[in-house]
Backbone and ligand atoms as CSV (ligand in chain L), in Angstrom:
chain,resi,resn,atom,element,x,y,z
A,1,UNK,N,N,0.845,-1.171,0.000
A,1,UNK,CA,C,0.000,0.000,0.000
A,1,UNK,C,C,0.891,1.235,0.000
A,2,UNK,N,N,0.660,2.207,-0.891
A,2,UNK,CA,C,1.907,3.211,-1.279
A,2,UNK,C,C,1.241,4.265,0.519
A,3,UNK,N,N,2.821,4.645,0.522
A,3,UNK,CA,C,3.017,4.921,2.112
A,3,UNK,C,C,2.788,6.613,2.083
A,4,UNK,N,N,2.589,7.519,0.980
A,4,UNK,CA,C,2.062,8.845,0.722
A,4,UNK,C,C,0.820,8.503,1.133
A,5,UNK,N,N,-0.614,8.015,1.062
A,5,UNK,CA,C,-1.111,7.897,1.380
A,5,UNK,C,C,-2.124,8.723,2.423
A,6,UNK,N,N,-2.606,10.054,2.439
A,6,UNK,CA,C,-2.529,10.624,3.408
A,6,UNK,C,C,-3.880,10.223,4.381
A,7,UNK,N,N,-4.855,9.568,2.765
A,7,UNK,CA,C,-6.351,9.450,3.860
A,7,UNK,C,C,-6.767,8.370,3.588
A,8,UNK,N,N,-7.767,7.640,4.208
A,8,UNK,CA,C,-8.028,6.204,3.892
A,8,UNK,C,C,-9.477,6.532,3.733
A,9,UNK,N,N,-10.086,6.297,3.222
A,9,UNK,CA,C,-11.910,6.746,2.840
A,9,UNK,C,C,-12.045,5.033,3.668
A,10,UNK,N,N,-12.721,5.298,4.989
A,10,UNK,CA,C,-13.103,3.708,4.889
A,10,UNK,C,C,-14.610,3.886,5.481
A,11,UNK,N,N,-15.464,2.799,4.585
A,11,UNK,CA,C,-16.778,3.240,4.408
A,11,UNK,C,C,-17.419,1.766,5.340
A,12,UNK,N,N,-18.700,2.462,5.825
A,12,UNK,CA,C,-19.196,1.399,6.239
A,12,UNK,C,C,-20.502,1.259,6.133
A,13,UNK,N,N,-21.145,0.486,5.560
A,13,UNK,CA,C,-22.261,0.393,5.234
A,13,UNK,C,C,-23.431,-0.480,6.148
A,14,UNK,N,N,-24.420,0.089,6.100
A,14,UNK,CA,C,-25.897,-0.969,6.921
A,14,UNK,C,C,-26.890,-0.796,6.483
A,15,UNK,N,N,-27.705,-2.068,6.358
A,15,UNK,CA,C,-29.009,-2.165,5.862
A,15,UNK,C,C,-29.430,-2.960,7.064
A,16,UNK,N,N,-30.942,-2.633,7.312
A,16,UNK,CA,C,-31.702,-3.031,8.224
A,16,UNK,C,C,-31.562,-4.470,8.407
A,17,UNK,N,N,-31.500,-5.333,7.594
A,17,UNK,CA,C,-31.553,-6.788,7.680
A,17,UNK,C,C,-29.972,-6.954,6.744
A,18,UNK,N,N,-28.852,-6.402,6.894
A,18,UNK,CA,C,-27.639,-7.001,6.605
A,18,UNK,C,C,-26.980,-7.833,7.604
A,19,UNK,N,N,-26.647,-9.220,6.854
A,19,UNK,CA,C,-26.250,-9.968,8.139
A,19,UNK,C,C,-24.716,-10.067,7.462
A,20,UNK,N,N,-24.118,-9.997,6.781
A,20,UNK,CA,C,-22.724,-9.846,6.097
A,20,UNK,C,C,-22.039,-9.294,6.855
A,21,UNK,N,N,-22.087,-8.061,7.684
A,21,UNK,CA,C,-21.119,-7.855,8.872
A,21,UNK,C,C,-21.376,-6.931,9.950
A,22,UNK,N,N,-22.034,-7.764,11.046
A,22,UNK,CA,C,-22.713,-7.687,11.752
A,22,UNK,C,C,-21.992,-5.965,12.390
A,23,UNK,N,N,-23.003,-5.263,12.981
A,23,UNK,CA,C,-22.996,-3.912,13.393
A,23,UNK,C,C,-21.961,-3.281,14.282
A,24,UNK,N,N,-21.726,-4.663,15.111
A,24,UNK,CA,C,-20.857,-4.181,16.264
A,24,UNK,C,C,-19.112,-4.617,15.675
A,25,UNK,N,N,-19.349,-4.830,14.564
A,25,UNK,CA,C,-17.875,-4.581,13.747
A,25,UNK,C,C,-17.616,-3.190,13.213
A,26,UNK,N,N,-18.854,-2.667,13.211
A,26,UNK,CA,C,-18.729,-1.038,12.596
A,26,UNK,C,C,-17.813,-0.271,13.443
A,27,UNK,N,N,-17.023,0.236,12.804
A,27,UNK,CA,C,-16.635,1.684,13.385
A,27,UNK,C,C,-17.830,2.300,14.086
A,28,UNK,N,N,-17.778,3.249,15.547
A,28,UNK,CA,C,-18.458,4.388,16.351
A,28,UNK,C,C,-19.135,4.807,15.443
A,29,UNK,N,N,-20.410,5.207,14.881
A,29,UNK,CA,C,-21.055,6.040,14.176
A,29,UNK,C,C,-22.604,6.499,15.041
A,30,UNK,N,N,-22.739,7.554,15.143
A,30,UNK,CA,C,-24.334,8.347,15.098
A,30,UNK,C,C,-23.970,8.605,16.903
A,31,UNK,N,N,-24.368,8.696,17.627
A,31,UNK,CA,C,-24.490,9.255,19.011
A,31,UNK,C,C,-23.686,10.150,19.156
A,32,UNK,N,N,-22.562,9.827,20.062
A,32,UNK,CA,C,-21.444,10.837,20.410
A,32,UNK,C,C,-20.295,10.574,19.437
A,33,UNK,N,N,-20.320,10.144,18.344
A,33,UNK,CA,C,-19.529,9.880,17.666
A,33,UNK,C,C,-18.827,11.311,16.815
A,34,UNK,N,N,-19.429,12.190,16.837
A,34,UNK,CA,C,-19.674,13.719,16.571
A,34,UNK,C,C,-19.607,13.246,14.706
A,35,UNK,N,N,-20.784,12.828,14.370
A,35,UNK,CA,C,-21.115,12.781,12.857
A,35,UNK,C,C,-22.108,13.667,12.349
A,36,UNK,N,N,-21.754,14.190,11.319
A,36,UNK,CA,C,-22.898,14.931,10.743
A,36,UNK,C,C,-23.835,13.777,10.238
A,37,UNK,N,N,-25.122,14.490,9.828
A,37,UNK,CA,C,-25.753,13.401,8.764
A,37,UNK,C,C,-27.134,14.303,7.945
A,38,UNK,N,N,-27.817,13.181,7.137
A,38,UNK,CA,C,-27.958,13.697,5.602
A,38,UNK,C,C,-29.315,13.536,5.944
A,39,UNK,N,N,-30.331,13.529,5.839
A,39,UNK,CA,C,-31.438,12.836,5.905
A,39,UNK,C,C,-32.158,13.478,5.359
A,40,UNK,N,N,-33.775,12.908,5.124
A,40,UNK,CA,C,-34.808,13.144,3.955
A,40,UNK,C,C,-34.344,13.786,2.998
A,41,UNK,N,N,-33.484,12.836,2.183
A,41,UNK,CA,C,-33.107,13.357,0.836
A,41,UNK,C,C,-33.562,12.125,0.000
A,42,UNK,N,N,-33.379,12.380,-1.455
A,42,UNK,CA,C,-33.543,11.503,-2.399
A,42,UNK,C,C,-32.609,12.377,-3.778
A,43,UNK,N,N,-31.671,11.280,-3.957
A,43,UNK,CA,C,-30.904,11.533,-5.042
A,43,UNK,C,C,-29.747,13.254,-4.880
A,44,UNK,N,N,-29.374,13.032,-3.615
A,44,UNK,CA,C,-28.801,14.651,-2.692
A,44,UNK,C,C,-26.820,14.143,-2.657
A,45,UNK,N,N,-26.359,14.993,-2.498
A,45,UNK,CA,C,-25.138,15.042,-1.585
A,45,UNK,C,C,-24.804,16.470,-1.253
A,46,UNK,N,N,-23.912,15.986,-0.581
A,46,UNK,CA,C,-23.453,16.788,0.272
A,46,UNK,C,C,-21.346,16.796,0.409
A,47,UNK,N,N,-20.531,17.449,0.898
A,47,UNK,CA,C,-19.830,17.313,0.756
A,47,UNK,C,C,-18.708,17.639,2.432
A,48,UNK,N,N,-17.304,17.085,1.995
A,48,UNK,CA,C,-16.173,17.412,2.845
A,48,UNK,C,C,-15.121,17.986,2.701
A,49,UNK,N,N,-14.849,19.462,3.000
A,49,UNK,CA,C,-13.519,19.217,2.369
A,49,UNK,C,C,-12.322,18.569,3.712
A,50,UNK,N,N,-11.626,18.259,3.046
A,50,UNK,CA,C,-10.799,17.171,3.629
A,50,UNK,C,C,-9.821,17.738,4.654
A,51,UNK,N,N,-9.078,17.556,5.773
A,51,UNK,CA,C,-7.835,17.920,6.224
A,51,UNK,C,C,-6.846,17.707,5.740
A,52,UNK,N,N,-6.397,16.802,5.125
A,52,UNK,CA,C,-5.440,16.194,3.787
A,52,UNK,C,C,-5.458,15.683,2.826
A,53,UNK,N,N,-4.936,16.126,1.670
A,53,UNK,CA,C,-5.528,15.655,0.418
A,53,UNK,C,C,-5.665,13.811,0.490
A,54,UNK,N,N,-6.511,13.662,0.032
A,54,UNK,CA,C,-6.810,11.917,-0.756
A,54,UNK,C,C,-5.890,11.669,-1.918
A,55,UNK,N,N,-5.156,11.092,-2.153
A,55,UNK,CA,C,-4.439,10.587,-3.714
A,55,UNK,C,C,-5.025,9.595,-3.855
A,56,UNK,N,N,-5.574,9.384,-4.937
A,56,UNK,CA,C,-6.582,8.355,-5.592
A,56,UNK,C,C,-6.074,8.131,-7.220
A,57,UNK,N,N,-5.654,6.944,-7.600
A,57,UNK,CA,C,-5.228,7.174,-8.896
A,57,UNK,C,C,-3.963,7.969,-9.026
A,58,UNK,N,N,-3.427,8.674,-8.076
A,58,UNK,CA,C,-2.323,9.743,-9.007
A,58,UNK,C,C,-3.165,11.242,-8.781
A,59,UNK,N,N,-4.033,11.354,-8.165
A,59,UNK,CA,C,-4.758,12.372,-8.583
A,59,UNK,C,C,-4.998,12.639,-6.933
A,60,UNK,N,N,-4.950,14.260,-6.576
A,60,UNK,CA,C,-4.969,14.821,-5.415
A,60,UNK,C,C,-6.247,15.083,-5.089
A,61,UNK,N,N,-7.411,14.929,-4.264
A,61,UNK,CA,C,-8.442,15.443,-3.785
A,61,UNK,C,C,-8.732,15.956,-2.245
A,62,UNK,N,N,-8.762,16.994,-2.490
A,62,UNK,CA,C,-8.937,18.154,-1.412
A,62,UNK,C,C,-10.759,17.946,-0.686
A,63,UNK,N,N,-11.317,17.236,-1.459
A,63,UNK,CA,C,-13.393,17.628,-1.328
A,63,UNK,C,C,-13.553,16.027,-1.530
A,64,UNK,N,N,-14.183,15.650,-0.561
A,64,UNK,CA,C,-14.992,13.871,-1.058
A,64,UNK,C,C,-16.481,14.614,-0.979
A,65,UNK,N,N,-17.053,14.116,-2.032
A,65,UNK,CA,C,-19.064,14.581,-1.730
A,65,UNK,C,C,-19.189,13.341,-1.451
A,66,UNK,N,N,-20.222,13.014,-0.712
A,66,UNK,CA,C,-21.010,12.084,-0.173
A,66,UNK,C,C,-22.351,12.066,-0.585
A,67,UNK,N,N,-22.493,10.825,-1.423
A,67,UNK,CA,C,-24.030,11.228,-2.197
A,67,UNK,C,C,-24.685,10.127,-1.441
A,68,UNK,N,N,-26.003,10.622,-1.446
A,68,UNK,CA,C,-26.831,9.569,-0.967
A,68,UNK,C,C,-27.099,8.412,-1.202
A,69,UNK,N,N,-26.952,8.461,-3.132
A,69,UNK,CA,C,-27.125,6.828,-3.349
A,69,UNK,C,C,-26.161,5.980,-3.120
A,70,UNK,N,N,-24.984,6.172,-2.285
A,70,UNK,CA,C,-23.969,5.196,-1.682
A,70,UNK,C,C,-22.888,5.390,-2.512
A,71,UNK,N,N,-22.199,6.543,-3.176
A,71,UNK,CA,C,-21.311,6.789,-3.863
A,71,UNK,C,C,-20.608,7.733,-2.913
A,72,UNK,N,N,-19.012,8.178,-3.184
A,72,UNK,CA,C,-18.405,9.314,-2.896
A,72,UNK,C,C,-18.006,9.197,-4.177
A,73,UNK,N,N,-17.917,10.974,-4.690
A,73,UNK,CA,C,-17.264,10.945,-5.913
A,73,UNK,C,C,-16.461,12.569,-5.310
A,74,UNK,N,N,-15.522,12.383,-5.957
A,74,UNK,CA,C,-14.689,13.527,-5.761
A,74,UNK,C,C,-14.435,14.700,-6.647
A,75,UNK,N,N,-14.936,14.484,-7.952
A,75,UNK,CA,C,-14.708,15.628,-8.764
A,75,UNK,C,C,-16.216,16.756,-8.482
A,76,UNK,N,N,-17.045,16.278,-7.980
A,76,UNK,CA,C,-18.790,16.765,-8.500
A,76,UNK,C,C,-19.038,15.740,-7.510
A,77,UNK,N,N,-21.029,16.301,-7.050
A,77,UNK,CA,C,-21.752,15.926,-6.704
A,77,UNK,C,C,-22.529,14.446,-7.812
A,78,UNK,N,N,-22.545,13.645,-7.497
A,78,UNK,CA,C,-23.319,12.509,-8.396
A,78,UNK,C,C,-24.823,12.281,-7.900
A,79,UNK,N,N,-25.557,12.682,-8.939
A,79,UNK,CA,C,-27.050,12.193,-8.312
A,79,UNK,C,C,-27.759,11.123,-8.982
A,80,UNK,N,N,-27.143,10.361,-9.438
A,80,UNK,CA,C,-27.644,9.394,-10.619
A,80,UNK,C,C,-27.741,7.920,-9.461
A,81,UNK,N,N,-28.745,7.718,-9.921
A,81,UNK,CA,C,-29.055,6.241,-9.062
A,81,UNK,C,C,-28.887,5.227,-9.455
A,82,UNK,N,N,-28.924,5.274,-11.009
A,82,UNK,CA,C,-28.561,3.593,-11.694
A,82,UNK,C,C,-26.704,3.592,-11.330
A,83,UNK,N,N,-27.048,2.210,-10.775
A,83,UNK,CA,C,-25.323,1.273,-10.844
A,83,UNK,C,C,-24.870,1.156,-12.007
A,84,UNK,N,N,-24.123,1.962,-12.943
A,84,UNK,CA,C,-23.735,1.807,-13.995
A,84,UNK,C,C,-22.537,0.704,-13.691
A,85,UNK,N,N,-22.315,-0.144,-14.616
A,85,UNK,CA,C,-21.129,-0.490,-14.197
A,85,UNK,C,C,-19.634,-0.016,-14.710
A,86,UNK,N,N,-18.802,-0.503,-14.304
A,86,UNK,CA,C,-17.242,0.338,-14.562
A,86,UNK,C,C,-16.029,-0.303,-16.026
A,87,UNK,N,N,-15.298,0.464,-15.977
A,87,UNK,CA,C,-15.084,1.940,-15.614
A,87,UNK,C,C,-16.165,3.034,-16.055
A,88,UNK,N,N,-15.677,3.865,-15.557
A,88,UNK,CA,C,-16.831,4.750,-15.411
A,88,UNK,C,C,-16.013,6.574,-15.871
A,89,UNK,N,N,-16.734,7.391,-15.936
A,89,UNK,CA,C,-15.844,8.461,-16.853
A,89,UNK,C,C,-15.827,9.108,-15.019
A,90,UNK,N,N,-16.171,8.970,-14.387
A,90,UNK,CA,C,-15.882,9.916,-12.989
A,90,UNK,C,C,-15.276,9.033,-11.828
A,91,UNK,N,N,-14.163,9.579,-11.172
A,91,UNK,CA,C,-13.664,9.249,-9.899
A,91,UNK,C,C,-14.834,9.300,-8.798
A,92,UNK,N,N,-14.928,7.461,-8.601
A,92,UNK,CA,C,-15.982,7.390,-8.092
A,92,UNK,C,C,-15.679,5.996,-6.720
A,93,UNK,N,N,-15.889,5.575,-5.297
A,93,UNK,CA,C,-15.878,5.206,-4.767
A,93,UNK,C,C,-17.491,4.735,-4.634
A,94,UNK,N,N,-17.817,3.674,-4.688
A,94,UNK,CA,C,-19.530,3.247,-5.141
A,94,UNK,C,C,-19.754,1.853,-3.542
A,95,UNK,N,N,-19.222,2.522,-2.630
A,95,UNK,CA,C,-19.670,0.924,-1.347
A,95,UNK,C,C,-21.253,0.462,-1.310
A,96,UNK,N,N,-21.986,1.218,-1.680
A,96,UNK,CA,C,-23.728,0.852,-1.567
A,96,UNK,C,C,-24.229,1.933,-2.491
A,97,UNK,N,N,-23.978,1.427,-4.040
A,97,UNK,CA,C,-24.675,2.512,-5.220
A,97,UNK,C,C,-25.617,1.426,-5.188
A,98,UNK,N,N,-27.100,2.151,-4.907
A,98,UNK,CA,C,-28.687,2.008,-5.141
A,98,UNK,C,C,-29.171,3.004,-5.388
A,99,UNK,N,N,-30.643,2.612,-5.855
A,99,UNK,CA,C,-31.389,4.175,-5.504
A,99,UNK,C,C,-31.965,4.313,-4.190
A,100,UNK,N,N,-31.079,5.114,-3.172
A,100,UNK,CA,C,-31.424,5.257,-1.885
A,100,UNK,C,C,-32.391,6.127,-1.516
A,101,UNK,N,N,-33.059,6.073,-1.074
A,101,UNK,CA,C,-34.445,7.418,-0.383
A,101,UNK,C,C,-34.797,7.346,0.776
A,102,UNK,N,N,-34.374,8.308,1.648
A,102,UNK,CA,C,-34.093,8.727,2.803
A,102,UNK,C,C,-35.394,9.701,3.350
A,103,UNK,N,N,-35.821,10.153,2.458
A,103,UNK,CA,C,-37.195,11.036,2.468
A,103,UNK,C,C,-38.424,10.136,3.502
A,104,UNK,N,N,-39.016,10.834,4.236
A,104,UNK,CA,C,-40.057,10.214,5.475
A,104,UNK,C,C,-39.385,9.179,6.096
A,105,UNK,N,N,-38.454,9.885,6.656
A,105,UNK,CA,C,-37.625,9.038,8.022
A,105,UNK,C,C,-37.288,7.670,7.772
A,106,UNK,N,N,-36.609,7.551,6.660
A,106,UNK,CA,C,-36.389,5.833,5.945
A,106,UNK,C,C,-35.035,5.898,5.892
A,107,UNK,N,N,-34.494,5.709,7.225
A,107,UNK,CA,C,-32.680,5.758,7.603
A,107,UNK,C,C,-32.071,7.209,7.396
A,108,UNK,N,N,-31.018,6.825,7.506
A,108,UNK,CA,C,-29.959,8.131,8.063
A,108,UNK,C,C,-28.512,7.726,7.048
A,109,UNK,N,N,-28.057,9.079,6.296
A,109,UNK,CA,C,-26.277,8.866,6.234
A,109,UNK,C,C,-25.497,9.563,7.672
A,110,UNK,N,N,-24.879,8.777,7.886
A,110,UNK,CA,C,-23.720,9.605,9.041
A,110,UNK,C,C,-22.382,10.190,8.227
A,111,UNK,N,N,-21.728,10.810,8.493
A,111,UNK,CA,C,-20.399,10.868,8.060
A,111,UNK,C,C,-19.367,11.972,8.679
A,112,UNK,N,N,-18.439,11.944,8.783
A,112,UNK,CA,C,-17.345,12.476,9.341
A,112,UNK,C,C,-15.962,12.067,9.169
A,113,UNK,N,N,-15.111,13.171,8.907
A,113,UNK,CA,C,-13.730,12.994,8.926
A,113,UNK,C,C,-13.206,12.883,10.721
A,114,UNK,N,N,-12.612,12.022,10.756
A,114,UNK,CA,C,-11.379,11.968,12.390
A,114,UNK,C,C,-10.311,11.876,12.129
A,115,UNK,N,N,-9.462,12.802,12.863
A,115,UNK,CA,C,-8.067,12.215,12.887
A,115,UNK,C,C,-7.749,11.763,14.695
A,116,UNK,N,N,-8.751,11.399,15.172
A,116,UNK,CA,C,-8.844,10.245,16.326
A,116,UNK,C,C,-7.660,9.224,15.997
A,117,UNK,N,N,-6.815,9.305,17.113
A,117,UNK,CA,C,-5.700,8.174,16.974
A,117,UNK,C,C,-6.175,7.341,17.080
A,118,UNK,N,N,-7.160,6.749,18.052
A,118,UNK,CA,C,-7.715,4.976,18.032
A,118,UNK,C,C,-8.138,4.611,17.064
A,119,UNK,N,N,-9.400,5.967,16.239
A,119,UNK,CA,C,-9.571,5.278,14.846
A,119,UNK,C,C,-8.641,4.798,13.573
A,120,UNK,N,N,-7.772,6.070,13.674
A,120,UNK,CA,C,-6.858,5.944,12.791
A,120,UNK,C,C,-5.675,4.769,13.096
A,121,UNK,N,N,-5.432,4.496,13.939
A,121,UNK,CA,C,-4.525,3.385,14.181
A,121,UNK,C,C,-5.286,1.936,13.774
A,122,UNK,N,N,-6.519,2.230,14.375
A,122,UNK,CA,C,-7.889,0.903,14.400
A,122,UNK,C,C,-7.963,0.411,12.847
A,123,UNK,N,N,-8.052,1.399,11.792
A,123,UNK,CA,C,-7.903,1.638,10.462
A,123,UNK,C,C,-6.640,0.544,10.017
A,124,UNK,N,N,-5.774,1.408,9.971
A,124,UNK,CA,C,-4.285,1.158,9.591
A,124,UNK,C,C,-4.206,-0.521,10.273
A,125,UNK,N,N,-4.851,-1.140,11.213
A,125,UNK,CA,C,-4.242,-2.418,11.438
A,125,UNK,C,C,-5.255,-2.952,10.814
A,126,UNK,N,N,-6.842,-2.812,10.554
A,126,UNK,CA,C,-7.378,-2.976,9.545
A,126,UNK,C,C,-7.313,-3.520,7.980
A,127,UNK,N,N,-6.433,-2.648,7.663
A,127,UNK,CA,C,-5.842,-2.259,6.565
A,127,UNK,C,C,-5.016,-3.812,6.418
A,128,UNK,N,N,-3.861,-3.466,7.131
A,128,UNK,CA,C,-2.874,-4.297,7.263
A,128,UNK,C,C,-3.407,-6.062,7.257
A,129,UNK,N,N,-4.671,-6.141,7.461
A,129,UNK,CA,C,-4.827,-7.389,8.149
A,129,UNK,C,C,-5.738,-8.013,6.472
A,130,UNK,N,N,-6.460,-7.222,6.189
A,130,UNK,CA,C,-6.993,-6.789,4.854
A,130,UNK,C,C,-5.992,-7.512,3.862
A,131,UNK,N,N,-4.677,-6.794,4.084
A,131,UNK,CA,C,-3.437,-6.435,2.830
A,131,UNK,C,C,-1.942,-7.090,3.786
A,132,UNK,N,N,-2.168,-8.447,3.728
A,132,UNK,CA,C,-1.062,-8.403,4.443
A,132,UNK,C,C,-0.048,-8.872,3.964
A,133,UNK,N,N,0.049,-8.815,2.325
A,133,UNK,CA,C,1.395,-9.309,1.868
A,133,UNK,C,C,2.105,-7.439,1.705
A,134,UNK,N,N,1.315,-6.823,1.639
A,134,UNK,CA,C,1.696,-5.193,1.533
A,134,UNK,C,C,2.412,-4.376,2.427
A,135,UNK,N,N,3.106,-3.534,2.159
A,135,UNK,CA,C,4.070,-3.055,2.925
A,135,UNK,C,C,3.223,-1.985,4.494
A,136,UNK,N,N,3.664,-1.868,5.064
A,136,UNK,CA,C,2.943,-0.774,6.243
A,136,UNK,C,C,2.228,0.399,5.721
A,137,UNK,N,N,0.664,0.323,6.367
A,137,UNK,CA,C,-0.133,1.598,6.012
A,137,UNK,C,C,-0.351,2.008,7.228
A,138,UNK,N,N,-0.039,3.300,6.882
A,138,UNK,CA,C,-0.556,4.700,7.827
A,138,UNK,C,C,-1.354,5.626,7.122
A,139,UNK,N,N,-2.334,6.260,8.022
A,139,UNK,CA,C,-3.105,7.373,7.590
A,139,UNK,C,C,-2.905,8.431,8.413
A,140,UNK,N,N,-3.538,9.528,8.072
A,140,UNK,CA,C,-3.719,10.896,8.874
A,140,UNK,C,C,-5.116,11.354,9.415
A,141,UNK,N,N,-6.056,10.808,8.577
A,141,UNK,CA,C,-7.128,11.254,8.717
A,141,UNK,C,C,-8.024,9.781,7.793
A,142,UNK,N,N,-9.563,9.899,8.464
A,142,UNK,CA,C,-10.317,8.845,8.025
A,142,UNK,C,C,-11.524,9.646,7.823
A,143,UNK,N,N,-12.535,8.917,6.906
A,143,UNK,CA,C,-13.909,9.285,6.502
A,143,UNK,C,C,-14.918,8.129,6.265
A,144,UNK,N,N,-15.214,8.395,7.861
A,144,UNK,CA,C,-16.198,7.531,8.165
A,144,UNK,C,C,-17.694,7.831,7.330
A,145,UNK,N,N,-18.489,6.856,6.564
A,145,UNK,CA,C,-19.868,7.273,5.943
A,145,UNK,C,C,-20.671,5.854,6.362
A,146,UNK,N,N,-21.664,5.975,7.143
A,146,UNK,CA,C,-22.427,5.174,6.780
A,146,UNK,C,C,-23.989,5.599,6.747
A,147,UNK,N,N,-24.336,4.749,5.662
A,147,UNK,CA,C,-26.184,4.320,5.173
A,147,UNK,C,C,-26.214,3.405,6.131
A,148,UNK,N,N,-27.317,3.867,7.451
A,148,UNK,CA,C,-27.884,3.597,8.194
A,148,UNK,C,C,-29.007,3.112,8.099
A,149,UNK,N,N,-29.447,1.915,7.614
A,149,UNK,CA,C,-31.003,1.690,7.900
A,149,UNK,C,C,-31.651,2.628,7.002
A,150,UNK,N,N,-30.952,2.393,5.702
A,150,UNK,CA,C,-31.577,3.426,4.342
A,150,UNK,C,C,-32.608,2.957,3.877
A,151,UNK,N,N,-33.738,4.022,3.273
A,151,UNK,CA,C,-34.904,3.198,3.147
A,151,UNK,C,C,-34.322,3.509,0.982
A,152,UNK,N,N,-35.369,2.999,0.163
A,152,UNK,CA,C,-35.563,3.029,-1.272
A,152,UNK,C,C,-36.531,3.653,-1.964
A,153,UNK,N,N,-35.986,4.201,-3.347
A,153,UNK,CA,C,-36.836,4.714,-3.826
A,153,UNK,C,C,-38.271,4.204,-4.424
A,154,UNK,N,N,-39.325,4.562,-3.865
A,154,UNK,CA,C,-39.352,5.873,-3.593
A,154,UNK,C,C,-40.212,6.208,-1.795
A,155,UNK,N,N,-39.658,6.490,-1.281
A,155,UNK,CA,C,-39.830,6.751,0.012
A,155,UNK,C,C,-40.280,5.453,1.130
A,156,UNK,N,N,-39.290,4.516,0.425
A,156,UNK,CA,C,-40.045,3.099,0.979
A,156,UNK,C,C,-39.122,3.010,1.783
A,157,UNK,N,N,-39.505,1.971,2.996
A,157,UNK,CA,C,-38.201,1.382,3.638
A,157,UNK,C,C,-38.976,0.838,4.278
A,158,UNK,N,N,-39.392,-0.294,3.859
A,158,UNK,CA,C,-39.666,-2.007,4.350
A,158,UNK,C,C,-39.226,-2.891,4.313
A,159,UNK,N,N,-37.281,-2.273,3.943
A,159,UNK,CA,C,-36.569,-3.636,3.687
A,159,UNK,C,C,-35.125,-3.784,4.490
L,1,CA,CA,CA,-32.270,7.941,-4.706
């Protein structure tokens, strides 16, 4: 894992009935976790700018947006809901691309940058355990996002 590296985007995702990795593996999110969040939107983002740039590709990013349908894209806001598949013409991070709808209290996005040493260390051995023929990763800063108990378009969430 190249050791410039300054931020690790690590995303975490939940759906009401996801049993793939159970909750209390999540990173701290929503209470005192000090997260912003997104709610009653449909097809929205919102954005961060960063404490240290992201290198992604070769390419420096100062701003991650956080879109609702489970994308970060870094050049622009993305409001497009179909999963296109890849490659794709935009720098795009896609952990839960659906059409998400958040509109009449049908889940929550959280998100926040930390440069919390427990997280960031918590990360980095993460990482390592992930990637372990790879050389040592360190970060500076992390960007926590999660779709909380997201409901679907269009204002459903019975699932
Ligand atoms: Ca949507």
């Amino acid at each position: 894992m190249d050791q410039s590296c300054l931020l690790l985007l690590y995303l975490l995702l939940s759906l009401q009935n996801c049993l793939s990795v159970p909750i209390s593996r999540f990173y701290s999110f929503a209470g005192s976790s000090g997260d912003q969040t997104f709610t009653n939107v449909d097809d929205q983002a919102t954005f961060i700018n960063l404490s240290h740039d992201f290198i992604f590709y070769g390419y420096n990013f100062s701003t991650v947006f956080i879109n609702n349908n489970g994308l970060l894209s870094f050049h622009q806001a993305v409001n497009g809901y179909t999963s296109d598949s890849f490659p794709l013409p935009q720098t795009l991070i896609a952990p839960f691309w659906a059409d998400v709808d958040t509109r009449n209290g049908a889940g929550t996005v959280y998100y926040r940058e930390t440069t919390a040493s427990a997280i960031v260390s918590k990360v980095a051995q993460d990482v390592q355990l992930a990637f372990p023929g790879q050389p040592s990763f360190t970060a500076k800063s992390i960007v926590i996002v999660t779709w909380y108990q997201v409901g679907y378009y269009e204002e459903n969430n019975d699932k």
